[in-house]
LODO-542027 format. One record per atom (N, C-alpha, C): residue in one letter; x, y, z. Coordinates in steps of 0.05 Angstrom, whole numbers, plus 5000, padded with zeros to 4 digits. Example, Ala and Ser with C-alpha at 12.3 -4.5 7.8 and 13.67 -1.06 7.14 Angstrom:
a526448865156 a524649105156 a526449345156 s525749555142 s527349795143 s525850015157 
//
This chain:
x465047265623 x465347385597 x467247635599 x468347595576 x469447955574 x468348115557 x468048375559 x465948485551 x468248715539 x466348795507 x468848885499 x466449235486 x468449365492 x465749545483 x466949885462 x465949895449 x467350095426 x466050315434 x468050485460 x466850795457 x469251035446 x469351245451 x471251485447 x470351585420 x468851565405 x467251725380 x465651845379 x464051875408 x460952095415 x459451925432 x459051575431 x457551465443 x457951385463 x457451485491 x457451385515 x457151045533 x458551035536 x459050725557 x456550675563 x455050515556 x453050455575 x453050355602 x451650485626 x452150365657 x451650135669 x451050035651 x449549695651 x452549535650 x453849645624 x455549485620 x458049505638 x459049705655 x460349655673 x459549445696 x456849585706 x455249465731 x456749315737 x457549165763 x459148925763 x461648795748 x463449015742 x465148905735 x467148945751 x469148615755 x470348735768 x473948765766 x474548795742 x476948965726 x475749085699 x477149305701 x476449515680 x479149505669 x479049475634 x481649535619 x480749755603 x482749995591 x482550165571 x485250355570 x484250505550 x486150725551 x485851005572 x487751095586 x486651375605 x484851515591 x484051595566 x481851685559 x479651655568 x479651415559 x476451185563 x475751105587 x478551095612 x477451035642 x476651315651 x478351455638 x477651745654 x474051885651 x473951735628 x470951885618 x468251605636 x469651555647 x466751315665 x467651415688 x464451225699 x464551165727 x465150855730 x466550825744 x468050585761 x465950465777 x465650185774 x464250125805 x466150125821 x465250085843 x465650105871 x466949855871 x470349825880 x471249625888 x473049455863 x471949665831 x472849445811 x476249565808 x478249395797 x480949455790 x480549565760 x482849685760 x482249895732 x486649775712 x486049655689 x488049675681 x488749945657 x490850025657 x491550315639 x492650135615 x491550185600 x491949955572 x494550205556 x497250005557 x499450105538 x501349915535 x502749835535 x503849565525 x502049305529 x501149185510 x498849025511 x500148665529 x501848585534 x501948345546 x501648455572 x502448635590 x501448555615 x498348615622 x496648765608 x493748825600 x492048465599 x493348355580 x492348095576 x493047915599 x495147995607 x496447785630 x494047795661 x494248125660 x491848195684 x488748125680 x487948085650 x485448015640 x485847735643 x487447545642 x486847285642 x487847205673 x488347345690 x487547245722 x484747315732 x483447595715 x479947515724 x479047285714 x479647305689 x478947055674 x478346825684 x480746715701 x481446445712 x480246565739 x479746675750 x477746605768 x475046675769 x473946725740 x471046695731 x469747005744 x471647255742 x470947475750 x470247655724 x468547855726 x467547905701 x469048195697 x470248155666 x472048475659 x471148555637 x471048905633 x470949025614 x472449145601 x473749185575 x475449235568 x474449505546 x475149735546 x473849995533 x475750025509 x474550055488 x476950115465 x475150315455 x476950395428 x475650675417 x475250535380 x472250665390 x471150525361 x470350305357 x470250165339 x470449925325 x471549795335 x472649565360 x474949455375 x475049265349 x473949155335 x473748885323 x475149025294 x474849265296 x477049285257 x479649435270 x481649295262 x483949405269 x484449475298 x482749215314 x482749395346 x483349055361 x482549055391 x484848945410 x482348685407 x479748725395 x478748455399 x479848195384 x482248305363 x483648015353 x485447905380 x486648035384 x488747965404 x486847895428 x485247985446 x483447755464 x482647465455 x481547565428 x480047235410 x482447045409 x484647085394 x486346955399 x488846765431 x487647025453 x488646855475 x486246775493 x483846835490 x481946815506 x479646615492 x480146645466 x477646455443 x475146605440 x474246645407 x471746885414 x469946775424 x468246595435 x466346425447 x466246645472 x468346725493 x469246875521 x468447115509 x467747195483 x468247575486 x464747625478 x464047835489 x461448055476 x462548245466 x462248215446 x462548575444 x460348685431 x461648975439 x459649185443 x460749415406 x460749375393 x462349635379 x460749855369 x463150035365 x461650265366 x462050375342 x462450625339 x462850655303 x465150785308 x466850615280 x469150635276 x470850935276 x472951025274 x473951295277 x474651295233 x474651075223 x474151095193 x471651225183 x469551135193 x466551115183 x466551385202 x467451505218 x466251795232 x467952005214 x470251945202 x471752145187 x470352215158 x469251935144 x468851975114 x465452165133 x463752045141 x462252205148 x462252455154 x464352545166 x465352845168 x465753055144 x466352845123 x467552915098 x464952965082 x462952785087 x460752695068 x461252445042 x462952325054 x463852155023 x462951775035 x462451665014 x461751415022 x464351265029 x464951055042 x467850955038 x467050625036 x465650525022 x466050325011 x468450114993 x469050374973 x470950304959 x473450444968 x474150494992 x476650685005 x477950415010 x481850405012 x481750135023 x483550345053 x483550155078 x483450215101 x486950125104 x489550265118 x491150145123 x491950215145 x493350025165 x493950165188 x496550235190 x497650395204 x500950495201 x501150575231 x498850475254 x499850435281 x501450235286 x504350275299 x505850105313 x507149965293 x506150105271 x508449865245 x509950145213 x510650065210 x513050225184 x511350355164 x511050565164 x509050855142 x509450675118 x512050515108 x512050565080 x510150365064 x508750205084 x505850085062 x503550325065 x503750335079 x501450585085 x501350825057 x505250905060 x504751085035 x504650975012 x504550755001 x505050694980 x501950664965 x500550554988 x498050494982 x497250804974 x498050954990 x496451224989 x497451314955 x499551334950 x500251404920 x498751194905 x497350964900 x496450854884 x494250814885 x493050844905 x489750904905 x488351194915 x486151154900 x485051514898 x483251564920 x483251344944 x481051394971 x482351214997 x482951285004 x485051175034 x484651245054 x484251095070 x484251245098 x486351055115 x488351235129 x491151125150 x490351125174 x490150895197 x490450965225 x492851015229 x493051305247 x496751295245 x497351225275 x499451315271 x501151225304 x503351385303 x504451345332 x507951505336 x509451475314 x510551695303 x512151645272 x510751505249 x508451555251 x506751495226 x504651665227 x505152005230 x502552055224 x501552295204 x500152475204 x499752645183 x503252755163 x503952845188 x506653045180 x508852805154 x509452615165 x510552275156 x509852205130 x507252285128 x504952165103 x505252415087 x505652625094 x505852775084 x508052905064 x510552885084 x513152785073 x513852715050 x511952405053 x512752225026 x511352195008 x508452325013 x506852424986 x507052574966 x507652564935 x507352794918 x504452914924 x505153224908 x503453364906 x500453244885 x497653334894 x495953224875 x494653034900 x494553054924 x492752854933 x491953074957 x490153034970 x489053204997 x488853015023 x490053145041 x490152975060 x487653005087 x486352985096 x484752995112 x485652915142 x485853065166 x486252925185 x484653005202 x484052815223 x481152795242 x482152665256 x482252945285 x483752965306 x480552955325 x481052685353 x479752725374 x477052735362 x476352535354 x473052465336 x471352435359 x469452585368 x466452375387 x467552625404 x469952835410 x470453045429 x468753205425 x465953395430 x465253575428 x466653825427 x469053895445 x470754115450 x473254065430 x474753835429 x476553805414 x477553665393 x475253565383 x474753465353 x474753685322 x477453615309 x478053665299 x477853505275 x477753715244 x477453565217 x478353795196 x481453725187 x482353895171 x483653785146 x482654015126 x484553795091 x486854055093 x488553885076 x491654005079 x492253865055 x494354045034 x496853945026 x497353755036 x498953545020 x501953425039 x503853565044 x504953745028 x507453905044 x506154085065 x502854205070 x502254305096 x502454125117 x501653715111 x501253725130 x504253625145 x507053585120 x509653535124 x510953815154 x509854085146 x510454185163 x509854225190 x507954115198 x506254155227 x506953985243 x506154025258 x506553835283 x504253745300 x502653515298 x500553465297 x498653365336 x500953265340 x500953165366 x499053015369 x498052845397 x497152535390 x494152525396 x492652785388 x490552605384 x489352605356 x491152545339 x489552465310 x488652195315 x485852165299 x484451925300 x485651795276 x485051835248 x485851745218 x486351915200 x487451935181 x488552075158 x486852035134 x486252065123 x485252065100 x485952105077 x486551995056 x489352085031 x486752085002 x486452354997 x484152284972 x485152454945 x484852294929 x484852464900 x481452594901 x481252784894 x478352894901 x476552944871 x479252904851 x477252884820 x476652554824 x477352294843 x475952144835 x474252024868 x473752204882 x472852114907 x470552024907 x469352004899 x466251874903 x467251564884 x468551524870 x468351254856 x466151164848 x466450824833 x465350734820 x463350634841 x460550594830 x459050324852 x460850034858 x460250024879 x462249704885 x460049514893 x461149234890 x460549034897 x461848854923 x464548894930 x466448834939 x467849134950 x467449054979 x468349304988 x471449335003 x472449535007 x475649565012 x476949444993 x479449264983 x481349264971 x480249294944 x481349384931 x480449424893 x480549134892 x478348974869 x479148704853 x480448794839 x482348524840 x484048424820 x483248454786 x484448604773 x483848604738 x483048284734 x481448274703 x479948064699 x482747934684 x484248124669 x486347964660 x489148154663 x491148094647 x493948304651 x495548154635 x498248214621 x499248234602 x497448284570 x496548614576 x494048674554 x495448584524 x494148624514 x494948574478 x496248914481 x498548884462 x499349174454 x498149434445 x495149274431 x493149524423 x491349664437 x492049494465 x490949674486 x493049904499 x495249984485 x497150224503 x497750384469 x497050544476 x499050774448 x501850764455 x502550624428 x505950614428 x507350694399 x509650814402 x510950784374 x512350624359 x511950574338 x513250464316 x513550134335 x511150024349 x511249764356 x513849784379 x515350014386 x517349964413 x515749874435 x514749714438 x513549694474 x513949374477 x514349364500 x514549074516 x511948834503 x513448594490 x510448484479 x508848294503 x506948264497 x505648144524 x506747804533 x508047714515 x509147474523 x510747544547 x513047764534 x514547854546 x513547904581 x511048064579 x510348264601 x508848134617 x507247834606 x506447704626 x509647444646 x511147444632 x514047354650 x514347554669 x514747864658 x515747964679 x514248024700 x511348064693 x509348174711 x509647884735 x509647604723 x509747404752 x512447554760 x514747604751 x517647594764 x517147864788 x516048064776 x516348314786 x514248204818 x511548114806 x510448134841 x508748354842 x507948564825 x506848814838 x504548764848 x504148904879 x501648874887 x501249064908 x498749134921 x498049404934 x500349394956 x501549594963 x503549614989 x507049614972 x505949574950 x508549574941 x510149824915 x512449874918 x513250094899 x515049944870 x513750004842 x515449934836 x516150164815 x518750144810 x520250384779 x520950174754 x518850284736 x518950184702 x520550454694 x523950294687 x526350474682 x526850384644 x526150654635 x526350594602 x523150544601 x521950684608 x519150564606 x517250474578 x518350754558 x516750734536 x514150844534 x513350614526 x509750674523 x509150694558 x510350514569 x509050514595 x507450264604 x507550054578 x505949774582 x506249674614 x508949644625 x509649514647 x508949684664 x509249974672 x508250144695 x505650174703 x503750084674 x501050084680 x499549924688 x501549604677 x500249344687 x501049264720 x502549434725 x503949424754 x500849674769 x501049884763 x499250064779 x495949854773 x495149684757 x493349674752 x492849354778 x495649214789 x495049094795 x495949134828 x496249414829 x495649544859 x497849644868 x500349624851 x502349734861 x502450054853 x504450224876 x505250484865 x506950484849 x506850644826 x508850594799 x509950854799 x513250834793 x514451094783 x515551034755 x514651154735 x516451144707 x517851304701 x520951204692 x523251384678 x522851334654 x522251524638 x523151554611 x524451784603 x527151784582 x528852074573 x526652174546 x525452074537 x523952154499 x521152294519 x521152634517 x519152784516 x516952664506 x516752634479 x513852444474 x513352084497 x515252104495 x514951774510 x513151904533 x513752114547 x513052184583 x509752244570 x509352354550 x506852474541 x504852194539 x506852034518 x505851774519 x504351514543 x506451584565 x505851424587 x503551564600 x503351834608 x501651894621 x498951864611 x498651844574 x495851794568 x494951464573 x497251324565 x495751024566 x495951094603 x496651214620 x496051124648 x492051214660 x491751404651 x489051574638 x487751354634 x488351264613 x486051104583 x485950864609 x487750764628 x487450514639 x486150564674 x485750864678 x484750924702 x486850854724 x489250894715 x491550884754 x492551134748 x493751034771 x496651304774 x499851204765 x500051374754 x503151304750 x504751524747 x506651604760 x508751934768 x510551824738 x511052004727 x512251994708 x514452204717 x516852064713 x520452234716 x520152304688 x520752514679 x522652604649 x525952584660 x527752384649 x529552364664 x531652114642 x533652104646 x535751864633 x536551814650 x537151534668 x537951354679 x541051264670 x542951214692 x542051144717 x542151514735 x542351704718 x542351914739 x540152014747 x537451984728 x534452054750 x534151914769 x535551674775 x534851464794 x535451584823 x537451754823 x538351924843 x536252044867 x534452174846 x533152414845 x530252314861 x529752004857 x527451914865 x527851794897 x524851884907 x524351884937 x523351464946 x524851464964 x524251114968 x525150884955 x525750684971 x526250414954 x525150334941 x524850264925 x522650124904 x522949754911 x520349624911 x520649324915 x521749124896 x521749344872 x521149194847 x521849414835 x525049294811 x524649504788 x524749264756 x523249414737 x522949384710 x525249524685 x527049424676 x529949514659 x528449554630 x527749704620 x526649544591 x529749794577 x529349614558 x531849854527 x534749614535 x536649714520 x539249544528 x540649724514 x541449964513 x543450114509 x545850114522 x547750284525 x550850204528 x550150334556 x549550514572 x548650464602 x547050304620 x545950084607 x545149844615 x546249764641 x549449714639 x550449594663 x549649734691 x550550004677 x550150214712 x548050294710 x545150184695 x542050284699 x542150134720 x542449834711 x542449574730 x542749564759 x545649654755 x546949684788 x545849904801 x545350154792 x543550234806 x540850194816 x539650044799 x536949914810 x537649734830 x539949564824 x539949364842 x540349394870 x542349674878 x542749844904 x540649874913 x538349944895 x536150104916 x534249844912 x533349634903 x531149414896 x531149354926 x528449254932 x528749164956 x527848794954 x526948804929 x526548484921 x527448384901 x526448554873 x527548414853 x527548644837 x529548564817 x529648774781 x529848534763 x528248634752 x528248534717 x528448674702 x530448434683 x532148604660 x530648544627 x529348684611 x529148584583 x530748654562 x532948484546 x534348574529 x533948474500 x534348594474 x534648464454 x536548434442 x538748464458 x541748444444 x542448264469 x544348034451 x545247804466 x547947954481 x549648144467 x551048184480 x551148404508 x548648474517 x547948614537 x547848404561 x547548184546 x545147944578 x548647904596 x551047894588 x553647814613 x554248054627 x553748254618 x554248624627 x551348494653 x549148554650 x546748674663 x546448444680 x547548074668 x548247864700 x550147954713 x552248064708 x554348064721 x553848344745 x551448574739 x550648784752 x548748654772 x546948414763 x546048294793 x547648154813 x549147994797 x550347774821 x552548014833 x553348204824 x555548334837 x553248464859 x550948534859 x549748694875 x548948544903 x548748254903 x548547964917 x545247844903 x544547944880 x541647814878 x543647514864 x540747344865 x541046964850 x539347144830 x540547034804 x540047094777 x539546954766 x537146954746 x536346694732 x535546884708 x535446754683 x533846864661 x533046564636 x531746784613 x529946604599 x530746704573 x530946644554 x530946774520 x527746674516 x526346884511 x523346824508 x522946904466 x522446634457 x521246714432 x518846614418 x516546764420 x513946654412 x513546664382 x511046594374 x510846584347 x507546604359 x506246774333 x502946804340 x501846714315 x499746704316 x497546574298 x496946864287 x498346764251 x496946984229 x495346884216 x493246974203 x491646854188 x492146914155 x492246704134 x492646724107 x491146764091 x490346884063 x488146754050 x487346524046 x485446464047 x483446184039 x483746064066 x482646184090 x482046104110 x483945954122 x486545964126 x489545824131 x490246054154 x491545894178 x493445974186 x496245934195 x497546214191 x500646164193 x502346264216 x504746214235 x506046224250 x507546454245 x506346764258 x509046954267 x510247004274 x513346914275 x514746984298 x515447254310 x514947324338 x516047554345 x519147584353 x520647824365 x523547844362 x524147694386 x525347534383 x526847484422 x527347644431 x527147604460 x528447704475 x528947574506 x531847664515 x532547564537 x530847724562 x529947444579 x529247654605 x530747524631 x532647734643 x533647644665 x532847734693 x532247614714 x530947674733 x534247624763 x534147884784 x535047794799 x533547804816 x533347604849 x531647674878 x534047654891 x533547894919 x534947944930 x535547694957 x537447764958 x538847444983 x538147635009 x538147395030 x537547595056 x540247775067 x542447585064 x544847755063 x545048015047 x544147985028 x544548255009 x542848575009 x541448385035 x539048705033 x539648895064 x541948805072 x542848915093 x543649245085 x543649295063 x544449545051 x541449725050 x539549635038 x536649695032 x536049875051 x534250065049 x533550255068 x530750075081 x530049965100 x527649875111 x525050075113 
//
């Protein structure tokens, strides 16, 4: 067997479970804090194939190894990677409590409904994105992913928590910070996880389903669910096309440019993505931020006219949303299209906008396709009759980006 066992959080190795073993794997932490039997080989766990390589010659000769991880090995830890070359049938494990579940405890907060992302050994920018769109997060970080990183690319309005060296009696650490405090520091490597909380909504709702938010029961709302003026807002025929075209989902950024009411930035935050909205109309920004309220997300609202606020904003966006078709249409476009890292969609009601705003994708390298969408709804007449409304057309053009074309994209 390999024996897999979750310490470095307070709870000590049990001596049983070495007894007889005879290769030890972990991190210098975790070998340094045991006793060794007598005679066993000790691997220093850091690049993980030759670790496995030396675990599967005990293996093959039916010699018994322990492998020490910190925490939880089984969430976000090395017991996938054994199960997968060894088969879990070969593993025990032992786990211990997680370095997530020792932080919110530190805190006092439940984390049921927190969702968990890791940003060890892989790219901050799902990590941050998640953190701007949900109000309880907790990050495992890593080299170039950690407090200071997260911090960086956070607006103001969230608290960051970090919990350094958890289970250390001497050097266990648990501090909330700004993001621009914790942009300035220098944290060095023994943070355990980060923590990213809005603190007016930290305790949350009771759950049923724990970590990722469910999915809304439905999306492209009826219009009378967003305060809008004089009927300007995206109609839901419209907004359920773009919502499949666009894609939004947790890990992802997108910018609703011309936003309006804000129909598309909310149905995007509501279905897990981080949303940024441009709108230039003072009441519009007033506007967006209440339907974002009334619908419970987040959404950063720019006061800004396009394409020059576009400048001004931090990150690629995966996904942008065009709504209006005024005479800067073309260069809203092309600018979105520079920075998109998947797709933009375009909504216009003037036919003569739709060859300007294709000709701004395919020049950018997206494949462009679009639709003239025109519905008609069920009115009702006197004497119990009903009659066909039609609503206004409108063109929706969608580009995705080619793999050639995203060689420009910031990764």
């Amino acid at each position: 067997m390999i024996t897999v066992v979750g310490a470095g959080t307070g709870a000590p190795v049990p001596a049983d479970v070495l007894a007889g073993a005879a290769l030890v794997v972990g991190g210098r932490r975790h070998l340094g804090a045991v006793r060794l039997p007598e005679g066993a080989a000790r691997v220093v766990l850091g690049p993980l194939a030759p670790a496995l390589d030396a675990i599967a010659e005990y293996v093959g000769k039916e010699l018994p190894v322990v492998v020490l991880a910190s925490g939880d090995p089984g969430f976000f830890g090395i017991v996938r990677a054994l199960a997968e070359r060894f088969g879990p049938g070969l593993l025990d494990v032992r786990p211990g409590v997680s370095s997530v579940a020792t932080a919110f405890a530190r805190v006092g907060l439940p984390w049921d409904d927190a969702v968990v992302v890791s940003a060890h050994g892989r790219d901050p920018r799902t990590a941050v994105q998640v953190c701007r769109a949900r109000p309880k997060v907790a990050v495992l970080t890593g080299p170039g992913a950690g407090p200071a990183e997260l911090g960086a690319a956070l607006p103001a309005g969230r608290v960051l928590v970090v919990a350094s060296a958890l289970g250390d009696p001497e050097r266990e650490r648990v501090e909330r910070v700004t993001p621009a405090e914790a942009a300035a520091r220098d944290w060095g490597t023994a943070v355990n996880v980060v923590l990213c909380l809005d603190e007016t909504r930290a305790l949350g709702a009771v759950r049923t389903v724990a970590g990722v938010p469910e999915r809304p029961a439905g999306w492209a709302l009826d219009e009378a669910e967003f305060t809008h003026r004089d009927s300007m807002i995206t109609k839901f025929e419209v907004r359920a096309l773009a919502l499949a075209r666009l894609g939004p989902r947790l890990g992802d950024l997108v910018w609703d440019v011309g936003a309006g009411s804000g129909s598309v930035a909310v149905e995007c935050a509501r279905l897990g993505a981080a949303v940024v909205a441009v709108e230039k109309a003072p009441d519009g920004v007033e506007r967006i931020r209440a339907n974002a309220a009334a619908h419970g997300v987040d959404v950063e609202v720019v006061h800004g006219t396009a394409p020059q606020a576009l400048s001004g904003l931090a990150g690629d966006p995966d996904a942008v949303f065009v709504g209006g078709g005024g005479r800067e249409l073309p260069a809203v476009v092309t600018a979105c299209a520079r920075r998109a890292r998947r797709t933009v969609v375009v909504a216009m009601a003037a036919l003569d906008r739709v060859p300007a705003a294709r000709a701004a994708l395919t020049d950018a390298g997206f494949t462009c396709d679009g639709v003239l969408l025109q519905s008609s709804r069920l009115a009702p007449l006197p004497g119990d009759v009903t009659r066909l409304a039609a609503t206004n057309p409108v063109f929706l053009l969608w580009g995705v980006r080619t793999p050639a074309s995203s060689e420009g994209v910031a990764q």
